[in-house]
ZAMARGU-4260 file (C-alpha; in steps of 0.2 Angstrom, whole numbers, plus 5000, padded with zeros to 4 digits):
<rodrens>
0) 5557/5950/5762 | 5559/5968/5767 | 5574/5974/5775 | 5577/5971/5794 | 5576/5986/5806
5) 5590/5986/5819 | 5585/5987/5835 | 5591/5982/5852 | 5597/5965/5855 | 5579/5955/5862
10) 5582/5958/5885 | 5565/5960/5890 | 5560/5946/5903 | 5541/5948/5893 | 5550/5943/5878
15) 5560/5928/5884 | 5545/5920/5892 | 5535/5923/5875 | 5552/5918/5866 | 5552/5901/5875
20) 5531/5899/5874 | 5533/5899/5855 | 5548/5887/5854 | 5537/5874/5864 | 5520/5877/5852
25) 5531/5874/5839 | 5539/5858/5844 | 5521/5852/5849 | 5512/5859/5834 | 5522/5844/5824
30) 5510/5830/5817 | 5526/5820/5814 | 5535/5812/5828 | 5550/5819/5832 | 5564/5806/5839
35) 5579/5814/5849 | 5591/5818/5835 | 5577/5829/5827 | 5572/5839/5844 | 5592/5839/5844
40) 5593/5847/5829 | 5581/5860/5829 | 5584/5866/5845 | 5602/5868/5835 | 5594/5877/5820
45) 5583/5887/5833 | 5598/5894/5841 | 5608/5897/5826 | 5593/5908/5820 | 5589/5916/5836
50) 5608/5923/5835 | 5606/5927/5817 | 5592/5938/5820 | 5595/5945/5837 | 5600/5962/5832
55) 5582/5962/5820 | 5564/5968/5822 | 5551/5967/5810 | 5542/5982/5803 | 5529/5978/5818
60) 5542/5984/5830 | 5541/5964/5837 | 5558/5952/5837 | 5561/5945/5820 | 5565/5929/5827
65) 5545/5927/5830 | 5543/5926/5812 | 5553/5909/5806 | 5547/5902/5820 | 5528/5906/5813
70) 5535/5899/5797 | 5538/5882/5805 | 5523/5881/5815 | 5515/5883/5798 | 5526/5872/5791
75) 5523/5857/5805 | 5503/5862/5811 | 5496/5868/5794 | 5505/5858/5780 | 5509/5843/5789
80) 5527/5843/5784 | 5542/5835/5798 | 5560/5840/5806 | 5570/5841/5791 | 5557/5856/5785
85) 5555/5865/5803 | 5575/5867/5803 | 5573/5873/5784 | 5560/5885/5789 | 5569/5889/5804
90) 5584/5894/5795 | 5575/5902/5780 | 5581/5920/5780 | 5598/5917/5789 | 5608/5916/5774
95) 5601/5930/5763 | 5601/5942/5779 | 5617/5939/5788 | 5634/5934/5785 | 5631/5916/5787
100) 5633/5905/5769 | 5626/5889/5763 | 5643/5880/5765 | 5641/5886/5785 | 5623/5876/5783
105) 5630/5863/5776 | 5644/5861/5789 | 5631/5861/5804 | 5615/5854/5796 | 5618/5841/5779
110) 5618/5844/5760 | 5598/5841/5760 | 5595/5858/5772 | 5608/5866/5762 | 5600/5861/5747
115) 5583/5868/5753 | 5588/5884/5760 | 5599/5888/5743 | 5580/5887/5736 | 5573/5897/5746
120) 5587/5912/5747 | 5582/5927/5732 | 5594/5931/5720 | 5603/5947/5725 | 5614/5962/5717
125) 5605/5959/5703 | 5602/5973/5690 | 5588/5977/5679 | 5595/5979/5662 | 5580/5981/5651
130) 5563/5984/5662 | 5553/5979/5646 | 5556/5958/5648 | 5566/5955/5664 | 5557/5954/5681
135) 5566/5950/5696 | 5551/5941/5705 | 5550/5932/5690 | 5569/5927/5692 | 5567/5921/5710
140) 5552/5911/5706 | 5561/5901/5691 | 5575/5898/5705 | 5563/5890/5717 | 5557/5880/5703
145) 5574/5874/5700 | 5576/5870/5717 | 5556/5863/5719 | 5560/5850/5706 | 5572/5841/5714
150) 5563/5845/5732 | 5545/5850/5733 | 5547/5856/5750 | 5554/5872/5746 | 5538/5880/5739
155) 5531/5872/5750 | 5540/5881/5765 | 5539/5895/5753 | 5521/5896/5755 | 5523/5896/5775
160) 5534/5911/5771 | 5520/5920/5764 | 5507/5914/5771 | 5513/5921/5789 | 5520/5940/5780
165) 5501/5941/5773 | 5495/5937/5790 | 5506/5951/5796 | 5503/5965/5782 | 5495/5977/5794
170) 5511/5984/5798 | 5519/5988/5779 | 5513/6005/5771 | 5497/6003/5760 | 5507/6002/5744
175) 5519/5989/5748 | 5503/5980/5753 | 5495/5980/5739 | 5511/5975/5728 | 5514/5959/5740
180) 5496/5953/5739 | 5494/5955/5722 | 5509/5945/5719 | 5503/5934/5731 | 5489/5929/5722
185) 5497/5929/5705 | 5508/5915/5710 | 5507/5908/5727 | 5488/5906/5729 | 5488/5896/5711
190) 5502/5886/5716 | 5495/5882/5733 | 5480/5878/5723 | 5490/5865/5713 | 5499/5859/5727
195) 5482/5853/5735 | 5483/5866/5750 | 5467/5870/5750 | 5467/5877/5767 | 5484/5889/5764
200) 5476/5893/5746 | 5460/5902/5752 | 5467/5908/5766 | 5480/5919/5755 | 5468/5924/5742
205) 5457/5930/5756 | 5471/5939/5762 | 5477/5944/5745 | 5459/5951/5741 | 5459/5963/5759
210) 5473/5972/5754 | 5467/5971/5736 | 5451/5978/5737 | 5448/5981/5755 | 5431/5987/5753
215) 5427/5973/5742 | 5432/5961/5756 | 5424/5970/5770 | 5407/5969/5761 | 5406/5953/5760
220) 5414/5951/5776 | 5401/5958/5785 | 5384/5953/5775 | 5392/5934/5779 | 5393/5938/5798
225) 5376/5945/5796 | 5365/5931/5790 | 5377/5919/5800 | 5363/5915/5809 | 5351/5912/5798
230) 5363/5903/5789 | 5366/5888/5805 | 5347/5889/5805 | 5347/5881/5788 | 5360/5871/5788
235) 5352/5864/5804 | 5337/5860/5796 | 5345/5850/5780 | 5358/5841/5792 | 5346/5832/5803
240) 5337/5819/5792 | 5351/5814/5783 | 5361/5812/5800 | 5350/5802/5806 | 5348/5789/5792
245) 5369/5788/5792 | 5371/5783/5808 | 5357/5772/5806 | 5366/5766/5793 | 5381/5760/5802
250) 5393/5774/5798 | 5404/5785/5810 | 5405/5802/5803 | 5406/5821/5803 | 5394/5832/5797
255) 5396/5852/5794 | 5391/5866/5785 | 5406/5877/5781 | 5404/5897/5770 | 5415/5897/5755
260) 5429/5909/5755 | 5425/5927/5752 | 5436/5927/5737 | 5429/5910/5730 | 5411/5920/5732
265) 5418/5936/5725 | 5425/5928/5709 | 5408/5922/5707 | 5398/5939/5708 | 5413/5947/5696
270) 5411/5931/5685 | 5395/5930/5684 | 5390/5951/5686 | 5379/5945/5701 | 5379/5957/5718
275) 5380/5949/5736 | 5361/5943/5738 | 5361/5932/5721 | 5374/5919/5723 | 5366/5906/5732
280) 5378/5893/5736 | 5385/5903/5749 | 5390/5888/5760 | 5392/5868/5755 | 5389/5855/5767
285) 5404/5842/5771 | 5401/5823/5776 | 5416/5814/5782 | 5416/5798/5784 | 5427/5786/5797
290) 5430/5771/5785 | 5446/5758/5781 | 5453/5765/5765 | 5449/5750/5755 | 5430/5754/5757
295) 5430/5772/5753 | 5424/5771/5735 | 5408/5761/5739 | 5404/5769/5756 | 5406/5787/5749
300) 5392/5783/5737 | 5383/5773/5751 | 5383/5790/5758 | 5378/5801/5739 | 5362/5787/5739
305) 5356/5793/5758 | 5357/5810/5754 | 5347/5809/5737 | 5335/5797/5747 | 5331/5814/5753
310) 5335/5828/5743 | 5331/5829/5723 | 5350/5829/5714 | 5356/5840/5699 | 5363/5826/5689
315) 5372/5840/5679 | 5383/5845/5695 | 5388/5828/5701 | 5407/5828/5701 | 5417/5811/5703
320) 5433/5815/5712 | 5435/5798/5719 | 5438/5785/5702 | 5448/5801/5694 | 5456/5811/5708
325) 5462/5831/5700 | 5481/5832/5698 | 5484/5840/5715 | 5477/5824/5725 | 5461/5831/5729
330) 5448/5816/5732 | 5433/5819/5735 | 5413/5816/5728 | 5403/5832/5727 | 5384/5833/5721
335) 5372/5846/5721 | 5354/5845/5727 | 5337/5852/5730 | 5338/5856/5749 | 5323/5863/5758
340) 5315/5881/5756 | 5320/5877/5735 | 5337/5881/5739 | 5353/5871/5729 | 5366/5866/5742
345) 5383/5858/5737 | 5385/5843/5746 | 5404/5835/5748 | 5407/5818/5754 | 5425/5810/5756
350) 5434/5800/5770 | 5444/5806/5783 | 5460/5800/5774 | 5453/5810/5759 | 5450/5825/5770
355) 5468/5826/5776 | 5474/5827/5761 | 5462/5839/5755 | 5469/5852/5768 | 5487/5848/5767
360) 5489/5841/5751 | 5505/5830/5745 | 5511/5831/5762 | 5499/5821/5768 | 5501/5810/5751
365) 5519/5807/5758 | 5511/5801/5775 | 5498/5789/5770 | 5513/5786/5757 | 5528/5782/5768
370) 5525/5785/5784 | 5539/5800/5783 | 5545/5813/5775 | 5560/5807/5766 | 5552/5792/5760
375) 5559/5787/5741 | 5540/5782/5736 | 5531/5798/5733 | 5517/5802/5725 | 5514/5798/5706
380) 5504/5813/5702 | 5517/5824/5710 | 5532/5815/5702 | 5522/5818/5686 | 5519/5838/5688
385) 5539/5839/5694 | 5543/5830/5677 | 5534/5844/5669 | 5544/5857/5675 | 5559/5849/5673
390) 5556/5850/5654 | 5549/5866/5655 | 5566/5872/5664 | 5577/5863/5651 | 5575/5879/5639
395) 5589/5890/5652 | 5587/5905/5640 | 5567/5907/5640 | 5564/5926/5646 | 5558/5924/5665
400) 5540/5931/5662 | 5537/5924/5646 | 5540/5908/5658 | 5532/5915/5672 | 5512/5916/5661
405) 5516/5897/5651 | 5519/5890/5671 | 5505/5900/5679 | 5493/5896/5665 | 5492/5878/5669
410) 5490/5881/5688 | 5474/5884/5691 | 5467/5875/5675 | 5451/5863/5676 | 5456/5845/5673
415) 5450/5836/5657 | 5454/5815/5655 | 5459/5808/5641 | 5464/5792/5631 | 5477/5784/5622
420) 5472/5770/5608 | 5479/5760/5620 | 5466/5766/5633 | 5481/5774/5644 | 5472/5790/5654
425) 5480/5805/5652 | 5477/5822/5662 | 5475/5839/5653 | 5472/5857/5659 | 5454/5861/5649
430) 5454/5869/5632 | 5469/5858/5628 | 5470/5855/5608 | 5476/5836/5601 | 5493/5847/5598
435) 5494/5847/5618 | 5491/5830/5619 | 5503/5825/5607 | 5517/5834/5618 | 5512/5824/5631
440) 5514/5809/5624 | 5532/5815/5620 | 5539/5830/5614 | 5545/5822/5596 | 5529/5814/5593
445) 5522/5836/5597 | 5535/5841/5586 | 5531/5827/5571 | 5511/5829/5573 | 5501/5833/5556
450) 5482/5829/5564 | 5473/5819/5575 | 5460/5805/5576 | 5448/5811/5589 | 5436/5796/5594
455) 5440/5789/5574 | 5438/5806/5565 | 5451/5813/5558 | 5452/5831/5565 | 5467/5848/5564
460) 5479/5851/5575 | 5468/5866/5585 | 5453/5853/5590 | 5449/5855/5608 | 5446/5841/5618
465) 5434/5833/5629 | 5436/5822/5644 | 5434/5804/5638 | 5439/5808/5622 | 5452/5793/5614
470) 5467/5802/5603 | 5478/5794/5591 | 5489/5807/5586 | 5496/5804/5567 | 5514/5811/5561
475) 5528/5813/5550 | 5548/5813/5547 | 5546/5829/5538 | 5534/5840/5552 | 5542/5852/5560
480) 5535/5866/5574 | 5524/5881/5566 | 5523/5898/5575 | 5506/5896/5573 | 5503/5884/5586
485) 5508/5895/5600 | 5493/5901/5596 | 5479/5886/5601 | 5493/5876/5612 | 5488/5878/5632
490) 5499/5868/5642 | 5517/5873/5647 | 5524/5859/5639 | 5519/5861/5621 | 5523/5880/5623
495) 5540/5878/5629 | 5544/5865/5617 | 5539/5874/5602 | 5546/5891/5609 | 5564/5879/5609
500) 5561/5873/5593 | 5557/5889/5583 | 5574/5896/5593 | 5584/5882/5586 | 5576/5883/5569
505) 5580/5900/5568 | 5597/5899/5576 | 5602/5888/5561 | 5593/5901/5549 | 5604/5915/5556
510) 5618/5904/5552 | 5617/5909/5533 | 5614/5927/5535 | 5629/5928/5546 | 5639/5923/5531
515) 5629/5935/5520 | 5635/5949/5533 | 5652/5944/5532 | 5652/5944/5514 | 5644/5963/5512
520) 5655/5968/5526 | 5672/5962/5514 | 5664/5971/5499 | 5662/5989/5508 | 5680/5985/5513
525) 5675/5984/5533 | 5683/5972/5545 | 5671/5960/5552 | 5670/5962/5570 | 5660/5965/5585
530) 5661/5983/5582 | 5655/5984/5564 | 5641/5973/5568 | 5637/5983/5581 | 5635/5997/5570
535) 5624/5988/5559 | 5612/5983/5570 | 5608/5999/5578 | 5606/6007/5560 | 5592/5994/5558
540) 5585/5997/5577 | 5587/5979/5579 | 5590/5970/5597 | 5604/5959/5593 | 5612/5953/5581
545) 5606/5938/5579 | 5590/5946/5573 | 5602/5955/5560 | 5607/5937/5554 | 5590/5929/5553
550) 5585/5945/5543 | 5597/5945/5531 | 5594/5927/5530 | 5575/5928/5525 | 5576/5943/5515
555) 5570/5954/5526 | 5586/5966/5525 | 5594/5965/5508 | 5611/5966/5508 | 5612/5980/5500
560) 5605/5991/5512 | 5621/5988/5522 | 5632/6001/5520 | 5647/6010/5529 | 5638/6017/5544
565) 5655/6025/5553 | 5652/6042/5548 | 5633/6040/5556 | 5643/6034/5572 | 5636/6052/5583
570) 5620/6052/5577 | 5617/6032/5582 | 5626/6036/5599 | 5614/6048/5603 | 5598/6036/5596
575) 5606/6025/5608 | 5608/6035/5623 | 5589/6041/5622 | 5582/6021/5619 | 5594/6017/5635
580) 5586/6029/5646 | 5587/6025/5663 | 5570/6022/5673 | 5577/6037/5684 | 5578/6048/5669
585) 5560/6041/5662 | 5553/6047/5679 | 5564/6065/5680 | 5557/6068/5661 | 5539/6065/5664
590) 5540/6074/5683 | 5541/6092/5672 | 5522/6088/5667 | 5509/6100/5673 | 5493/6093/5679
595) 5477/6097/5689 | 5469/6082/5692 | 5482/6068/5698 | 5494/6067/5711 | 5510/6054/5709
600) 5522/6047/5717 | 5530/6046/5734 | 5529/6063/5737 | 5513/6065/5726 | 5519/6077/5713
605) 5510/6083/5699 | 5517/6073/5683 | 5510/6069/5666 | 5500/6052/5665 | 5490/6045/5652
610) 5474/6033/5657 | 5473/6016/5652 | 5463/6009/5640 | 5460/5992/5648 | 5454/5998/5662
615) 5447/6019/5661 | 5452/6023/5678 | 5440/6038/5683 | 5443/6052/5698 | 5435/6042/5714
620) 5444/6026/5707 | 5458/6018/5718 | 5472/6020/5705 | 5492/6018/5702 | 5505/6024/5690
625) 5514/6011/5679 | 5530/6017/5670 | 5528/6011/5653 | 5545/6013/5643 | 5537/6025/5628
630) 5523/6032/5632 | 5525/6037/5654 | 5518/6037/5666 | 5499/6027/5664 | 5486/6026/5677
635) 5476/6010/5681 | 5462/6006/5693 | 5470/5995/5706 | 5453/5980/5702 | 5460/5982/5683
640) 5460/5965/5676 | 5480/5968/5671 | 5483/5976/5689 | 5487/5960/5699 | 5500/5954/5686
645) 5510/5974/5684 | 5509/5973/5703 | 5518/5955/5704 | 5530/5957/5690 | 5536/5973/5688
650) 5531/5981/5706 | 5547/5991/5705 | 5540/6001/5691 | 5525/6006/5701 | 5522/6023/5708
655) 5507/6031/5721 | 5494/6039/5713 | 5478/6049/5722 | 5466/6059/5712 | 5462/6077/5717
660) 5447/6087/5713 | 5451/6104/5706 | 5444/6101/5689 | 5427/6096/5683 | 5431/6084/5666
665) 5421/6070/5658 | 5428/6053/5659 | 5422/6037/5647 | 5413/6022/5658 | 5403/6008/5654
670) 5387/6001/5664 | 5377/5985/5659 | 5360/5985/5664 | 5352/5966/5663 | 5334/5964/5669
675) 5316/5959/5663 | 5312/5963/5645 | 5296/5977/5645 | 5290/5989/5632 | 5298/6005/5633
680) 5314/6000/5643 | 5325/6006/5634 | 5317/6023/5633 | 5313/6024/5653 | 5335/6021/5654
685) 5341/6032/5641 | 5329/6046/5649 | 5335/6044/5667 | 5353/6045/5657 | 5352/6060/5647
690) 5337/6069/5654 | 5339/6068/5675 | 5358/6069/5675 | 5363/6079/5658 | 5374/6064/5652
695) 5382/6061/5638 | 5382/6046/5629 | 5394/6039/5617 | 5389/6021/5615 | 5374/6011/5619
700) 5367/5991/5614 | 5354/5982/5619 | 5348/5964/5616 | 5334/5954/5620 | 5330/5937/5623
705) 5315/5927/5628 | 5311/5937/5636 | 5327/5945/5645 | 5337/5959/5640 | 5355/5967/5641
710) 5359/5982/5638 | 5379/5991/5636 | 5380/6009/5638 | 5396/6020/5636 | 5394/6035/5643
715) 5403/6053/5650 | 5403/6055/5670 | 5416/6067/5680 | 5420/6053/5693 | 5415/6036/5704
720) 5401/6049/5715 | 5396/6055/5698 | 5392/6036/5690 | 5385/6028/5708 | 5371/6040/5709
725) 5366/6037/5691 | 5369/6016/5693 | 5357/6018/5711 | 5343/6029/5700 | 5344/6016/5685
730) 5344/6002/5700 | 5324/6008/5704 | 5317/6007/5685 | 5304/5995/5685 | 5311/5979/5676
735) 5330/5982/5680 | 5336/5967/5691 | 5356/5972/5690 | 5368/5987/5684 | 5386/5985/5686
740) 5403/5994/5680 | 5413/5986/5667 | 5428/5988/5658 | 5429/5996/5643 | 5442/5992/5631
</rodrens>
């Protein structure tokens, strides 16, 4: 959250009346009923947190009391959740902004909301120690995990926090913009997505994209509107027959088209190198059904039969959600047919129970469920997913961000099925190796595993799986973890439990070179204490010395090469002092650079930068600074593919930057070119390169086949204006269908 502004306690009559309006959407926005005792107690948490923030205005100049009250509404109305998380989301900032504590929370309100809220407070007077593998955001996202383990609710009233500040993002400056929305859809999107909030998910990566890329968003944005109508026409057109045979059928039903989300059809032209006008399934069209949950299975493919009665069906793109629902609870049966005109159109059919839980997730689980919030019988899948991360938090010492990439890499994974001997069904991100499944299984049998039988062939370690593939996984006594495997492991399990596994083996490695230190130490006639050590280790430039030990220990430092270092003490001091530089010294050391092309910082000084080489920003580019710890200051496009994770994880060593244009210097791009193969294309782009716009060129490949050809071409341009009017020209050679930027690494 950003700091409050102070501003004059809330006395306006216009905002009493809209004060007390909101309070009574709220309470009617609740899909759970609410007895006495709950309308009881959140008029109490309402009133504790209208106090709290009386004095407070949000960066829109509007009472801050609006925005947990937003929260909740989201909290009720959008995710389906009851009292117990309205009073939470109620009381969400009141501890980490005022003087109230959790033991006050717990006085008036039960351990349970103390519980939740301690999840949702951030971690505060924390320093940053060393920039290079510590992330505060990381920090404060482990700590909701720990908390989300024991109660999921508090990411999900986390969500409802972000959701509502990215819905109110207008009002921060365009810097703190773009580092919330990326960090928003580094994390919260995926773990929406996970959580089966379908709804809340594209809403944030839509929202996360318009700060992003704002002109990105605005394109598609407007060519959507634009061929709206045309759009209904056809949908029109393709619902009408099949309507009309479903109710002849017997069945009560809704049936829409809806447009995907402009970021679902972004990823799919950036994917797929594909502009606007050639991604075709723009829009899927949803049949729900009104049937007893008994009959869901047979009706929904009642339903698949009447549409393919009418429509051809791509038997590659039928997807059975229904037998084997994903890990977030989606259920659902999607197909993709021939619809009229020769148009494919995505076709989903699921129930209304189905559909509810499509939209709000596990908190509809828990309905259907229970029948209440705090029902003891939740979901299996969820209970499952919270065991993970139970094990995955065992390891209290793993570095935040190294934590931060093994959780998020398993977010957003495709789902593959697979079977034990036994013919149990196990669920696994795709990609995952027989290794993976063996952690799965259990962690010792991970740790013991020498190979695999895949479908009765014997295979190694690293073989991928398939869904409907059987496993028997094979092992030893003697087996222990390899740092190899990190390398073809996918899921956070195995990786955590082979990261702990390496620590302890190595721990007990370090054991014996910390008796060889000792011993060496007695021999130069040194005592062996903290300080000596100390000295050693920062002779050798090593981070701890535990690294010393396991060192000595392998033979990688003979003992030897220990020798008295007291009489280097000044020189190591000083060594120390310039590797300990402060990120405020970094920026005052690289602020004396001259330069004539970039502008940096808050105030936009002229400092020395490098470019990246992930991403070869040029002048035209939206761009950032990112203070590295060796090498300054380096500049990024802000659509870099590392860009949303630096925003997210280290957004306090991000700095403004903003080309200017008083020099005229060459900059390395790359374009690809892919169209229809014809004699003497290359020869017709290479002239328009070098001959119309005096070009230089440093790289270029092409390949042909049957028929179709794509060609990579590095090249020299000055800036952004420079490389569109040489992409528009190449655009109108006969042949080309596509040019696009790359990045070139």
């Amino acid at each position: 959250m950003a700091k409050l502004t102070p501003a004059p306690v809330i006395d306006t009559e216009e905002e009493k009346k809209e004060l007390l309006r909101r309070y009574r959407a709220l309470l009617k926005s609740c899909r759970r009923k609410l007895d006495k005792n709950d309308k009881l107690q959140i008029r109490k948490a309402f009133d504790v947190a209208m106090e709290a923030h009386q004095d407070a205005r949000r960066k829109s100049g509007e009472p801050y009391i609006y925005h947990p009250i937003a929260v909740a509404q989201i909290c009720a109305e959008e995710i389906g959740l009851g009292a117990t998380s309205v009073i939470c989301a109620l009381l969400h900032d009141v501890v980490e902004d005022t003087d109230m504590t959790l033991a006050d929370m717990k006085g008036m309100f039960g351990e349970k909301v103390s519980q939740i809220i301690d999840g949702l407070t951030k971690i505060k007077g924390m320093e940053v120690i060393d920039p290079t593998n510590f992330s505060i955001q990381a920090e404060n996202f482990r700590k909701m995990l720990l908390t989300m383990s024991d109660d999921v609710r508090v990411i999900l009233i986390k969500l409802a926090d972000r959701l509502h500040n990215m819905r109110t993002l207008g009002s921060m400056t365009e810097h703190q913009q773009r580092k919330i929305a990326s960090e928003t859809l580094y994390l919260y999107a995926p773990l929406a997505h996970r959580l089966g909030l379908n709804a809340v998910k594209n809403e944030l990566e839509d929202l996360g994209l318009k700060y992003t890329e704002p002109e990105v968003y605005n394109n598609i944005e407007t060519k959507l509107k634009e061929s709206e109508p045309e759009r209904k026409k056809y949908i029109t057109k393709f619902i009408e027959p099949i309507l009309e045979a479903l109710i002849d059928s017997g069945f009560k039903l809704r049936i829409f088209g809806r447009p995907k989300s402009i970021f679902s059809i972004y990823n799919k032209m950036r994917t797929k190198s594909l502009p606007y006008e050639e991604i075709f399934d723009i829009f899927a069209i949803r049949i729900i059904i009104d049937t007893k949950e008994e009959k869901e299975k047979s009706d929904c493919w009642r339903v698949y039969s009447v549409v393919t009665d009418f429509y051809y069906p791509n038997p590659e793109r039928l997807r059975d959600w229904i037998s084997t629902p994903k890990a977030n609870g989606y259920e659902a049966l999607h197909t993709t047919v021939m619809g009229p005109d020769g148009k494919w159109v995505e076709v989903q059919i699921r129930s209304e129970r189905m559909d509810e839980i499509a939209e709000l997730g596990f908190a509809a689980h828990w309905r259907y469920k229970t029948g209440k919030e705090d029902g003891a019988e939740k979901e299996n899948q969820l209970d499952d997913w919270l065991k993970r991360i139970r094990h995955m938090l065992e390891s209290a010492d793993e570095n935040a961000l190294d934590f931060l990439d093994d959780f998020k890499l398993n977010l957003f994974a495709e789902e593959i099925f697979v079977f034990t001997p036994k013919g149990e069904m196990r669920s696994l991100p795709s990609s995952a190796t027989a290794l993976d499944f063996a952690f799965e299984i259990h962690s010792k049998v991970g740790e013991q595993c020498i190979g695999a039988k895949v479908n009765h062939k014997l295979v190694p370690l690293s073989h991928p799986l398939n869904s409907g593939d059987q496993v028997e996984i094979l092992t030893s006594a003697k087996q222990t973890p390899k740092q190899e495997w990190l390398t073809f492991v996918v899921t956070a399990k195995a990786k955590s439990k082979i990261k702990t596994a390496l620590k302890e083996e190595k721990r007990k490695i370090s054991e014996k070179g910390k008796e060889l230190l000792e011993k060496r130490l007695k021999t130069l006639k040194l005592p062996f204490n903290t300080d000596s050590v100390s000295r050693v280790v920062a002779a050798f430039k090593l981070p701890n010395p535990h690294e010393l030990h396991y060192r000595l220990a392998i033979g990688n430092i003979k003992p030897s090469e220990i020798k008295d270092f007291r009489k280097e003490k000044n020189k190591i001091a000083a060594e120390q002092k310039k590797e300990n530089v402060s990120l405020e010294e970094m920026v005052s050391n690289v602020r004396g650079g001259k330069s004539d092309l970039l502008v940096i910082g808050d105030n936009l000084d002229k400092i020395e930068y490098k470019l990246a080489p992930c991403c070869h920003p040029i002048p035209g580019d939206d761009v950032f600074g990112f203070i590295t710890i060796n090498e300054g200051i380096k500049i990024h496009r802000v659509n870099c593919p590392n860009a949303t994770k630096l925003l997210a994880n280290y957004a306090y060593r991000v700095v403004k930057a903003k080309w200017t244009n008083q020099e005229l210097i060459s900059f390395l791009a790359g374009i690809r070119v892919t169209g229809i193969d014809q004699l003497g294309m290359v020869n017709n782009i290479t002239k328009i390169i070098s001959d119309e716009h005096n070009i230089n060129m440093r790289a270029l490949s092409f390949d042909s086949n049957d028929g179709v050809f794509e060609g990579k071409i590095m090249l020299f341009v000055h800036d952004t204006k420079h490389l569109t009017e040489l992409m528009s020209k190449l655009k109108k050679v006969d042949g080309v269908q596509n040019v696009s930027r790359f990045d070139t690494n």
